[in-house]
C-alpha positions in Angstrom: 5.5 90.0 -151.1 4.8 94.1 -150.8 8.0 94.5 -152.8 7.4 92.1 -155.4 3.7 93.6 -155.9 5.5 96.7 -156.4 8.1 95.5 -158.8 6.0 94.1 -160.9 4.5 96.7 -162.4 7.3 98.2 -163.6 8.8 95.0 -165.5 8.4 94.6 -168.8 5.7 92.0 -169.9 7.9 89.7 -171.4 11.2 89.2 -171.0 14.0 87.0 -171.1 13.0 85.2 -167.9 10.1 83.9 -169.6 12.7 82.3 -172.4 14.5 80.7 -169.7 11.6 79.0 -168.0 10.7 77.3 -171.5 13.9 76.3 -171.9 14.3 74.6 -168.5 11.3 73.0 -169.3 11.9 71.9 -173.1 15.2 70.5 -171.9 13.7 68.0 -169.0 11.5 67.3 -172.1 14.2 66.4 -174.5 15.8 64.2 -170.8 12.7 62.2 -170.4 12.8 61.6 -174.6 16.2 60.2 -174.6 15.3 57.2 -172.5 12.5 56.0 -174.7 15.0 55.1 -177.5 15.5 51.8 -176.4 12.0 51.0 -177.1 11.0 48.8 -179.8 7.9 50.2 -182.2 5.2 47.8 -183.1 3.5 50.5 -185.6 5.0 53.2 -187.7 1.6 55.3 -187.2 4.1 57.8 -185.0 8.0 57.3 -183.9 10.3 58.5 -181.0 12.0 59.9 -184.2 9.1 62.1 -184.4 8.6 63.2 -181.2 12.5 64.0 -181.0 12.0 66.0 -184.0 8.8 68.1 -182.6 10.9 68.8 -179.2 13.8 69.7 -181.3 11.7 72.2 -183.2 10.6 73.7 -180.0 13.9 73.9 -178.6 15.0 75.9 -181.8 12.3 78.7 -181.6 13.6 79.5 -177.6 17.4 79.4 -178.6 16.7 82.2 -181.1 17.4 86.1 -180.6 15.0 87.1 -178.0 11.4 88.9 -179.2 12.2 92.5 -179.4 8.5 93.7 -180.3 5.1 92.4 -179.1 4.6 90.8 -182.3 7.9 88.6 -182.3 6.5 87.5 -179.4 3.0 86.8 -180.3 4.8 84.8 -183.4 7.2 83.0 -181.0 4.4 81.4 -178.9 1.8 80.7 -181.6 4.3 78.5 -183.1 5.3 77.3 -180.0 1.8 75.8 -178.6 1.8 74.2 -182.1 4.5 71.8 -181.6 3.7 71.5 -178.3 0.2 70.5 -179.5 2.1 68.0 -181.6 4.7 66.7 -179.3 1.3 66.2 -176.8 -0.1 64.0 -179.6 2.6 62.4 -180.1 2.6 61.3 -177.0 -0.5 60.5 -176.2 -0.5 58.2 -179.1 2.8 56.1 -177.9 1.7 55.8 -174.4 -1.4 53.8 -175.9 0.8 51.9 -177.9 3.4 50.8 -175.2 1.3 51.6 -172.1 1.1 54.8 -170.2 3.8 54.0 -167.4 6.9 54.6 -169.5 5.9 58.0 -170.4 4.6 59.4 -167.0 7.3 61.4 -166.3 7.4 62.6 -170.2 3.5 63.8 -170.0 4.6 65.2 -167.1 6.6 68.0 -169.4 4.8 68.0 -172.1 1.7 69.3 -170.1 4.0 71.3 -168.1 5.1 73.3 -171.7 1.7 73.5 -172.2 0.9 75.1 -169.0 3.7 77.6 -169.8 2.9 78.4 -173.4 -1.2 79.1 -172.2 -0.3 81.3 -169.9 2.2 83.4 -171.7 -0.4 84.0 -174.5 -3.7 84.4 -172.1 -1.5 87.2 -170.5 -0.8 88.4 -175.1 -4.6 88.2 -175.2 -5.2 89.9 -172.3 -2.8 92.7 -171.8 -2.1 93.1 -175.4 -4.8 91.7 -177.4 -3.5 93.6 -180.4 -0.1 91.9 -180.5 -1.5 89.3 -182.9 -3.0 91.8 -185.0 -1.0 94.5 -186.0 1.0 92.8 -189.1 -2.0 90.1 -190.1 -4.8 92.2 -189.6 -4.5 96.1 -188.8 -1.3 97.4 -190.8 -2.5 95.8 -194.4 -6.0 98.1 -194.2 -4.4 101.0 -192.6 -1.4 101.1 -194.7 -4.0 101.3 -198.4 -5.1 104.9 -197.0 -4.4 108.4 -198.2 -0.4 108.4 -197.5 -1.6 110.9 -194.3 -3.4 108.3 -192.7 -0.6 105.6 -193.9 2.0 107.7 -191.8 0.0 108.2 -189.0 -0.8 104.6 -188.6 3.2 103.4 -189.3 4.0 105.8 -186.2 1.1 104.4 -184.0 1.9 101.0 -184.7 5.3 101.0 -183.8 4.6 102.4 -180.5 1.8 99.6 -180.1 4.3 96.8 -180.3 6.6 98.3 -178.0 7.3 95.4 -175.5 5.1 97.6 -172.0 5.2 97.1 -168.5 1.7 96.8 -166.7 2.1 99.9 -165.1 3.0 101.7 -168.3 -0.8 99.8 -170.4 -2.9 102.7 -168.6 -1.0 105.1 -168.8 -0.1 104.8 -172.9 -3.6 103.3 -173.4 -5.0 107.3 -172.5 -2.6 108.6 -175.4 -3.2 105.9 -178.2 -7.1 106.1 -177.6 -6.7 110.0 -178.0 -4.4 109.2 -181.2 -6.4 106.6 -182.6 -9.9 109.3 -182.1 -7.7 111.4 -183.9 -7.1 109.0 -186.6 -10.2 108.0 -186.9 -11.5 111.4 -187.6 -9.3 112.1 -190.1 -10.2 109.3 -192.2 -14.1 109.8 -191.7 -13.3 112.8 -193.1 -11.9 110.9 -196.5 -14.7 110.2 -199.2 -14.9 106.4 -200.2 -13.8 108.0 -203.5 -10.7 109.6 -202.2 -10.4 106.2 -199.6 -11.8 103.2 -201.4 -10.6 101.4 -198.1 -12.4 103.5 -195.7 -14.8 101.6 -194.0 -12.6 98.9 -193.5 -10.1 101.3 -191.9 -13.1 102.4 -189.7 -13.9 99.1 -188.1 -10.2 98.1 -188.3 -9.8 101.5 -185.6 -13.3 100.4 -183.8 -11.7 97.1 -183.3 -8.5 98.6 -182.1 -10.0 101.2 -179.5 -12.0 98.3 -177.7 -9.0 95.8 -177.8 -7.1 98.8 -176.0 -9.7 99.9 -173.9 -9.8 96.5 -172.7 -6.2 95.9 -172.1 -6.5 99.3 -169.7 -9.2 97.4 -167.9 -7.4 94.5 -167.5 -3.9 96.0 -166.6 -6.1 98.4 -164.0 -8.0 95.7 -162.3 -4.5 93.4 -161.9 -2.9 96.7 -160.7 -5.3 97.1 -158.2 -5.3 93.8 -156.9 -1.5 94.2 -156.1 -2.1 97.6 -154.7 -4.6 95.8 -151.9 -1.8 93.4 -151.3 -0.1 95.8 -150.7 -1.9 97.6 -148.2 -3.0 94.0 -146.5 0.9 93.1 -146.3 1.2 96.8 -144.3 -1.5 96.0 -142.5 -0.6 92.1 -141.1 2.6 93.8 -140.0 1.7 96.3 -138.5 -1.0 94.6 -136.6 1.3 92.2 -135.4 3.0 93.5 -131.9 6.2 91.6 -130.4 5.7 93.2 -127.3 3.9 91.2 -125.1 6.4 88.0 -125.9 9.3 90.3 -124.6 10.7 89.4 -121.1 10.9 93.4 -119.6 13.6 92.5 -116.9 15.7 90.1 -119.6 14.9 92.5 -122.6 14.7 88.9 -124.7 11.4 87.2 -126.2 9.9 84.1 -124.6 9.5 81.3 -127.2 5.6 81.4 -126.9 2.6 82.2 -125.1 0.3 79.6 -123.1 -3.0 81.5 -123.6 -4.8 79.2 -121.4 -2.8 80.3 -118.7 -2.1 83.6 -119.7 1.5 84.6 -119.7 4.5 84.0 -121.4 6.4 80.2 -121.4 9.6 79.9 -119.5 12.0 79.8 -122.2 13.7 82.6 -124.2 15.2 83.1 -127.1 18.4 85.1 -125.9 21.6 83.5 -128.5 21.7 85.9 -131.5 22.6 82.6 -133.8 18.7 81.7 -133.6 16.2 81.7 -136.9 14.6 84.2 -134.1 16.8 87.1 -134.9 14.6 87.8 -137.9 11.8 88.6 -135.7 14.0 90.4 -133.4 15.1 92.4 -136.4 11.8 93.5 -137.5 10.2 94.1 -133.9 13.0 96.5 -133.4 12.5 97.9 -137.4 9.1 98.3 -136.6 9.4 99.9 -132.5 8.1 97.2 -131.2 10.9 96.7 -129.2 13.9 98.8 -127.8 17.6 98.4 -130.1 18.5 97.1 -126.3 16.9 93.8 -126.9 19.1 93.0 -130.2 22.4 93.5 -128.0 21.0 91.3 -124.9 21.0 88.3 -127.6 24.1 86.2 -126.7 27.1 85.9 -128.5 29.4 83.4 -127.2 32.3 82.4 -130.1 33.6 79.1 -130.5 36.7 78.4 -133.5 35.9 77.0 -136.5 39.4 76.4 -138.4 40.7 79.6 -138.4 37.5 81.7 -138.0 34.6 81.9 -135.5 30.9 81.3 -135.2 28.4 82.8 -133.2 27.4 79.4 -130.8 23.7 78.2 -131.2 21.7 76.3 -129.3 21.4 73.0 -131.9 23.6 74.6 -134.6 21.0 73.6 -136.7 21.4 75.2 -140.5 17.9 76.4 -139.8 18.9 78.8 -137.3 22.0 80.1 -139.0 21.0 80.3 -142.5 17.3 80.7 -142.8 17.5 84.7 -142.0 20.0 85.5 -145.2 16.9 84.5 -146.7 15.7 88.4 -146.5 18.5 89.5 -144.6 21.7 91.0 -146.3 24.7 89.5 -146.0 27.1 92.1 -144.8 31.5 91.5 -145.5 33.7 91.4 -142.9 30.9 91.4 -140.0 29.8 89.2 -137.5 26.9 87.7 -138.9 29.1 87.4 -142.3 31.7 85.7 -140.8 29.3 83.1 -138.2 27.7 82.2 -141.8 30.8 81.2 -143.8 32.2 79.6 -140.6 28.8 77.1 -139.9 28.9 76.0 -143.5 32.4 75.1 -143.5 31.9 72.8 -140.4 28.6 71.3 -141.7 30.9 70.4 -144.8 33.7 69.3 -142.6 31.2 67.5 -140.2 29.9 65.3 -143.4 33.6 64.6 -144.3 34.3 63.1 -140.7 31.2 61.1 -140.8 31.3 59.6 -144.3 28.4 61.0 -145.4 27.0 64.2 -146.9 26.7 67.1 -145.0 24.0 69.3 -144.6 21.9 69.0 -140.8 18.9 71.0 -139.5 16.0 70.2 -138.2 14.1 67.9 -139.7 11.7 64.5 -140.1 13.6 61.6 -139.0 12.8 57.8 -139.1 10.9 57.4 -136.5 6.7 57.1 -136.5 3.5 57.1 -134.7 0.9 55.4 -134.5 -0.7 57.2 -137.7 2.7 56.4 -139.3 3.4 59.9 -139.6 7.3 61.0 -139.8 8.4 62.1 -136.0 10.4 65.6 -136.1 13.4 66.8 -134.0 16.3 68.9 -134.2 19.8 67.9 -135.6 23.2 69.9 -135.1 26.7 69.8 -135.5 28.8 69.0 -133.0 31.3 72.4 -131.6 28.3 74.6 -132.4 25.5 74.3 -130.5 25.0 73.9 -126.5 22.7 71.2 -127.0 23.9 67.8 -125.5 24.0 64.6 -127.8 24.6 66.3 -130.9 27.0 63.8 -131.9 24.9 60.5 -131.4 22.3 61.2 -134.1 23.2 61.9 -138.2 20.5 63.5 -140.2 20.8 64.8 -143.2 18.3 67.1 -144.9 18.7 68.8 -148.6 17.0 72.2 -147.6 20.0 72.5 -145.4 22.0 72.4 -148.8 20.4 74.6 -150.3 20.5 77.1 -147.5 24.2 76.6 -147.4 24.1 77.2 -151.1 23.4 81.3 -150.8 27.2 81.3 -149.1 29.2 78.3 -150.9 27.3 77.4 -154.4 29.5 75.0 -156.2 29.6 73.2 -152.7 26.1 72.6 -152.3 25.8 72.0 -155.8 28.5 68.9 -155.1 27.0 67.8 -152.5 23.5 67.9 -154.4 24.6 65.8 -156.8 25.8 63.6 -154.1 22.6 63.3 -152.3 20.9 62.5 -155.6 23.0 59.6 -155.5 22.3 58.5 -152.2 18.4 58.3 -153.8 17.3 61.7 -152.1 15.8 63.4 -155.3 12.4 62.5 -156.9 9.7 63.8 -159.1 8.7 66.6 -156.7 12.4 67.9 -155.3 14.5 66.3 -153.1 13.4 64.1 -150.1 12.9 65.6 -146.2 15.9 63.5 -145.8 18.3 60.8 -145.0 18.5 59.2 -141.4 22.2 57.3 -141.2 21.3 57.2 -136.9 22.2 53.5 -136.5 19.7 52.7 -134.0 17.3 53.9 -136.6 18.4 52.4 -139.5 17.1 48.0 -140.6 19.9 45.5 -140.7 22.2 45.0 -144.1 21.3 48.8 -144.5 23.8 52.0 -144.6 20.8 54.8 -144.4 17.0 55.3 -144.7 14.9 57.9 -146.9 12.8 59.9 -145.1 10.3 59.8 -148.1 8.3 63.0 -147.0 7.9 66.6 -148.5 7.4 69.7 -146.1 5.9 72.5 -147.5 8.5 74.9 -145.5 11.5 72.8 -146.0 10.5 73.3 -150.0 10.0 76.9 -149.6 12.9 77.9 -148.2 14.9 75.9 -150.8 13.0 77.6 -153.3 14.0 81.2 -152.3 17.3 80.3 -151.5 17.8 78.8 -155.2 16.3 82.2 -156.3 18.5 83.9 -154.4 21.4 82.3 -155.7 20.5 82.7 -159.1 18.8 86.3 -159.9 20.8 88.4 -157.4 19.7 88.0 -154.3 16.4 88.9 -155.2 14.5 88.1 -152.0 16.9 90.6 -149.7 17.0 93.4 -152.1 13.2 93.6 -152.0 13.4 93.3 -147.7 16.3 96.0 -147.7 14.2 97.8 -150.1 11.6 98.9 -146.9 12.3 101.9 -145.2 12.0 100.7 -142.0 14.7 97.7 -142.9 16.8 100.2 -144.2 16.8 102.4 -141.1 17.7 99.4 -138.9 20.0 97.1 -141.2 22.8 98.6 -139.5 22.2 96.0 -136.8 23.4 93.5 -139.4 26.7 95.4 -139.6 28.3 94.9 -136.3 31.8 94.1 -136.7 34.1 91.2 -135.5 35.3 91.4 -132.0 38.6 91.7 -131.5 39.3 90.5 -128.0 36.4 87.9 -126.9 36.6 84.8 -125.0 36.2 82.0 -126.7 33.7 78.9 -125.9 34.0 75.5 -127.2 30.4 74.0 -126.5 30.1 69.9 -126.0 34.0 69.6 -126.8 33.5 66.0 -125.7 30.9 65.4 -128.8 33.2 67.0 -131.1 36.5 64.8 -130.1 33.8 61.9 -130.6 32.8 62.5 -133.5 36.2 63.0 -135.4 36.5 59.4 -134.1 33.9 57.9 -136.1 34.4 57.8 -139.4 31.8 55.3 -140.5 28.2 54.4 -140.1 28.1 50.4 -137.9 25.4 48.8 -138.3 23.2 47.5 -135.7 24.3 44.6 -133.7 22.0 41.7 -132.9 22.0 38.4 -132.1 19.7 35.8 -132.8 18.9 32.1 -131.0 16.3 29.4 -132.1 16.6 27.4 -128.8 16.7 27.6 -125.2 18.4 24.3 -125.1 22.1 26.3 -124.9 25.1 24.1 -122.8 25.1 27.6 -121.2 22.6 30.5 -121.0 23.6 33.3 -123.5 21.8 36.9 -121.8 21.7 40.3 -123.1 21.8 43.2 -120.7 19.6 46.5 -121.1 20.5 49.6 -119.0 20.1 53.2 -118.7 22.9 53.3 -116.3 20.5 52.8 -113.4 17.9 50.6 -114.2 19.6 47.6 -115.3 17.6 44.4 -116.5 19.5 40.8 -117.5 17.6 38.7 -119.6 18.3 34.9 -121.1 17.5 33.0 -123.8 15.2 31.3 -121.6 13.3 34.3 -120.7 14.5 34.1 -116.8 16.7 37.2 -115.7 16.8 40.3 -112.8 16.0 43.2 -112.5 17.9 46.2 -109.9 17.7 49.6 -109.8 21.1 51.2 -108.5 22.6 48.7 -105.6 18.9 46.9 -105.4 17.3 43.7 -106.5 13.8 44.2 -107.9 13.1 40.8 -108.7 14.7 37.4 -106.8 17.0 35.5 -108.9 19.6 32.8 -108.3 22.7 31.7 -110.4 21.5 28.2 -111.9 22.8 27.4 -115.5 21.2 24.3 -115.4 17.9 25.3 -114.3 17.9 29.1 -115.6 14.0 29.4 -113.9 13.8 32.8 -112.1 12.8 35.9 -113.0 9.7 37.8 -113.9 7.6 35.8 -116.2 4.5 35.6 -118.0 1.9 32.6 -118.2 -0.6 31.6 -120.7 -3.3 29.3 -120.6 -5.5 27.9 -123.1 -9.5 28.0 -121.0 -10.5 25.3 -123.4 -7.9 22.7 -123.1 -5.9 23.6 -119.9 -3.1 23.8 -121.8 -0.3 26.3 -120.2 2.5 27.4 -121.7 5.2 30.6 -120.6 6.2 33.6 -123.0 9.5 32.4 -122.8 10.5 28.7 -122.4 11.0 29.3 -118.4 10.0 28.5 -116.4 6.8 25.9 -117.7 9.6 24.5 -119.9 6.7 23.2 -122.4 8.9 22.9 -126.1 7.2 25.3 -128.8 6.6 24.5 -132.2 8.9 26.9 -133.2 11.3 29.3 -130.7 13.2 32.6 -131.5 15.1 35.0 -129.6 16.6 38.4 -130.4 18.8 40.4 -128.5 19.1 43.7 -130.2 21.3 46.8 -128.4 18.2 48.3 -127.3 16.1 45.5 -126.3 15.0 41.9 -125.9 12.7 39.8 -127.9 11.2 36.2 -127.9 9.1 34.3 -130.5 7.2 31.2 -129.8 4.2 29.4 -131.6 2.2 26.8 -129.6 -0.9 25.0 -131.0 -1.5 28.1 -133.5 -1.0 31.0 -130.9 1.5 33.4 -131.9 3.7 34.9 -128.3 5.9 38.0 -128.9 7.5 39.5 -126.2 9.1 42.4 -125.9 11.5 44.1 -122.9 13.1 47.4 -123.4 14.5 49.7 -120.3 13.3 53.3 -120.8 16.5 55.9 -121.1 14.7 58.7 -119.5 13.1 56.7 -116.4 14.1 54.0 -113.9 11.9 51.7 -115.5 11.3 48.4 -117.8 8.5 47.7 -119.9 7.5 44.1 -121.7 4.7 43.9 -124.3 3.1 40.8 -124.4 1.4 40.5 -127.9 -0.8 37.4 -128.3 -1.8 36.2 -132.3 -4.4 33.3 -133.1 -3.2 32.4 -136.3 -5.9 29.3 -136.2 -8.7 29.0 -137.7 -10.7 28.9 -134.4 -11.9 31.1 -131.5 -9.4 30.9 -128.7 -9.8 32.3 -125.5 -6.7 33.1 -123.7 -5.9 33.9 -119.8 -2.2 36.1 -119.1 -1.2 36.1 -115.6 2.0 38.0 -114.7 4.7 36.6 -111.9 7.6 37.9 -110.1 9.1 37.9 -106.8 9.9 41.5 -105.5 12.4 42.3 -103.4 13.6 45.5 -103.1 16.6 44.9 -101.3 20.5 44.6 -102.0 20.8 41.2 -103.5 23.1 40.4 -101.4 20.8 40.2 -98.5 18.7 37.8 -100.2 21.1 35.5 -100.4 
């Protein structure tokens, strides 16, 4: 931000970025146009001919030579908010006629061109509010002087539509106002009879001194406001000190602070593949922090192909990539080599899964109970030291793009590819697409995470402007003295003798294995009334639970029954249950059909690979039970949900019942 205030001063006002922008815009424009043709006109008040003819007209005056002279451009964007003005009309007058849905996305455009076109002449009418004056208002007075004054105003004019920079307004504004005093002088000093045109001259020069003096004020004022930025950007950094998250005896920074408790949490960032490494770098630019810290940073190697990557802890693209987006990429370093090597195992990662590639951190579809998106890191497997890398596949488009400061034409690929897999809408591309199988409804392949986070967005946004102007974003970091003292950090070379680590090999052999995304597996009963029980069994590889469709079953926990339960297929009546009873009528009924054995209206069971459920309706109540076994602890949990889908007030009593027995089943025989 301090550079770009900087920069900015000294670029010209216009330029050929400005051209660009339009364009961009007018050609989404002429997109959105195309798909009206199909539709069929009921009046002939306006056409799509028309409108394709106004966006057409627009699209002519960008393609031209670019403005050399403020008045070219003054010329270029009058005429410019004039078809836009039409094409807006246009518009407005064929939504009413076929309804304003089919041209959302089209308004969309035409208000953006609008915005665009505003803005480029408020800046005319600020900074240079003579621009549109100087051939239709100024130069035909000036020039029907005394051939003196007709010189002098021919030289002043060209240097008045000279094409400035903000910085340069102030500074020029000083020598015109002294040249245009001057001017004015001499033709005071002109008789009306010598200069019939003299008092026109006159307040043709008053005009012009206030339009200037007011351009200095203006470019003086924004000038200023950058210069504070400035200044505040100096000031946040150097207000902010590292020091009290680094670890003295380790030499590495703790991942945060617990100021309730006062000190430092028990975790550190010590792998130099970490998004972290930015603020290492500028801690140590700034003297934060000793050079001693950047070379305590781990830097365990695994293979890649034929190269090597620095090993992460997720291998997320987050915590490879997201420094290059200020940090220069340096040849034939180690940094320049981890980065080439981590995209071309994402891409080879996405070729081994069927998918397309791109993982980091990310939402994922999963919710709570405000339905917001849950968030958790994703890696690639061979990179990171994280376990179960392999078991989950999430894809996220700002990993793309990241990727796309290193390898272009393949995240532009694989871009296009996600657009296909329905990841792109108005607003940018999707958070992203879960393809975890556990995660992801029957009959389908993935799920849309249909979310937009503001970071994820910015650091696609900077990494697209990186790619395309230059690397615009690390030139104005490595522009800093202090980076530039320190960015030889960045050039450490590749080791030559170094042992090698191959993190979660297991995961990686694994994952070359599966190719495709299976669906889910579950099966589904609508009776209990089986010639032989059909069970599902839930486990975390302690805590084991067997259920049947009858709702009996067992529980144990390593080598010992929690629950009594005897082989009986004909019976099928033990286990842990769950009575009902209606307080009005007495009726009593079970969740499942054991062990009261009273028939439902209607009976369903599912057995999915994480957990069991049964359905039942009985005189208008609605029973769903649920039994899952938790992964993390040696536990089961069943959710009774009760719905009175009558039209009545029922009142309902649940009473739990098991036999415990806590002892090898064996001994209960």
């Amino acid at each position: 931000v301090k550079q770009g205030c900087l920069d900015i001063g000294d670029c010209p006002l216009f330029d050929a970025r400005l051209v660009k922008g339009l364009t961009d815009t007018i050609d989404l424009l002429r997109e959105e146009a195309r798909k009206l043709a199909p539709l069929q006109q009921r009046t002939q008040i306006v056409t799509i001919k028309e409108l394709s003819k106004e966006i057409e007209a627009c699209a002519s005056l960008v393609a031209t030579d670019l403005p050399q002279s403020l008045t070219a451009w003054s010329v270029l964007f009058e005429q410019l908010s004039q078809h836009a003005a039409v094409v807006e009309d246009i518009v407005s007058a064929l939504s009413h006629e076929h309804g304003s849905s089919s041209f959302e996305e089209l308004n969309y455009w035409v208000v953006s061109l609008l915005h665009q076109t505003r803005a480029v002449r408020r800046d005319l009418n600020t900074l240079t509010p003579w621009a549109g004056k100087l051939a239709a208002h100024f130069t035909p007075i000036l020039q029907n002087c005394s051939p003196d004054v007709s010189a002098e105003w021919q030289e002043l004019a060209g240097t008045l539509d000279n094409i400035p920079s903000l910085a340069r307004i102030p500074e020029d504004s000083e020598r015109v106002l002294a040249r245009l005093e001057a001017l004015r002088s001499h033709v005071e000093a002109c008789s009306p009879e010598i200069m019939p045109e003299r008092e026109a001259a006159l307040d043709a020069l008053g005009l012009l001194t206030i339009n200037i003096e007011e351009a200095s004020s203006a470019a003086k004022n924004a000038l200023s406001r950058m210069s504070l930025l400035v200044v505040q950007c100096d000031r946040t950094v150097s207000e902010m000190d590292f020091r009290f998250l680094l670890d003295e005896e380790r030499k590495v920074f703790s991942i945060g602070y617990n100021v309730t408790d006062g000190r430092r949490d028990n975790s550190y960032y010590d792998l130099l593949a970490s998004e972290s490494r930015l603020a290492s770098f500028i801690a140590i630019a700034k003297g934060d922090v000793p050079q001693e810290h950047w070379f305590r940073l781990g830097r365990q190697l695994t293979p890649v192909g034929r190269s090597r990557a620095l090993v992460s802890w997720t291998a997320t693209m987050f915590e490879y990539m997201m420094p290059l987006l200020v940090m220069r990429d340096f040849p034939d370093t180690l940094l320049g080599e981890t980065y080439r090597a981590a995209v071309a195992r994402q891409i080879e990662y996405g070729q081994e899964r069927g998918v397309p590639w791109g993982i980091s951190e990310c939402a994922y579809n999963a919710r709570d109970l405000h339905l917001n998106y849950q968030y958790g890191p994703f890696g690639v497997p061979g990179l990171g030291l994280k376990r179960g890398l392999s078991q989950e596949l999430v894809i996220t488009p700002y990993a793309t793009m990241l990727a796309g400061m290193i390898d272009p034409l393949a995240a532009k690929e694989n871009l296009d590819r996600l657009a296909r897999e329905g990841a792109l809408a108005r607003y940018g591309f999707y958070e992203a697409i879960d393809y975890t199988q556990e995660r992801v409804p029957q009959n389908q392949k993935r799920v849309i995470i249909q979310a937009f986070m503001a970071h994820h967005q910015g650091m696609s946004l900077v990494a697209i402007d990186n790619v395309l102007n230059g690397n615009v974003m690390q030139e104005r970091f490595h522009a800093d003295p202090l980076v530039q003292a320190t960015e030889l950090l960045l050039q450490e070379r590749i080791p030559v003798h170094v042992a090698i680590t191959r993190p979660r090999a297991e995961e990686v052999m694994l994952s070359r294995v599966v190719r495709g995304v299976v669906a889910p597996i579950a099966r589904g009963f609508d009776t209990a009334d089986l010639p032989t029980p059909r069970v599902q069994l839930l486990s975390n590889g302690t805590y084991s639970v067997m259920v049947t469709t009858a709702g009996a079953g067992y529980s144990v926990c390593g080598g010992l029954a929690m629950t009594r339960w005897r082989e009986d297929v004909t019976r099928d009546n033990w286990g842990s249950f769950c009575y009902l009873r209606d307080v009005r009528t007495g009726a009593v009924w079970s969740a499942g059909f054991q062990p009261v054995g009273r028939v439902p209206a209607s009976y369903e069971v599912s057995f999915a690979e994480d957990k069991a459920e049964f359905r039942r309706r009985d005189a208008g109540i609605l029973t769903h039970t649920e039994i899952i076994v938790s992964p993390e602890d040696n536990a089961e949990v069943r959710r009774v949900s009760v719905t009175n889908q009558s039209s009545r007030t029922r009142e309902i009593d649940l009473t739990s019942y098991m036999e415990v027995v806590l002892a090898p089943p064996a001994a209960d025989a």
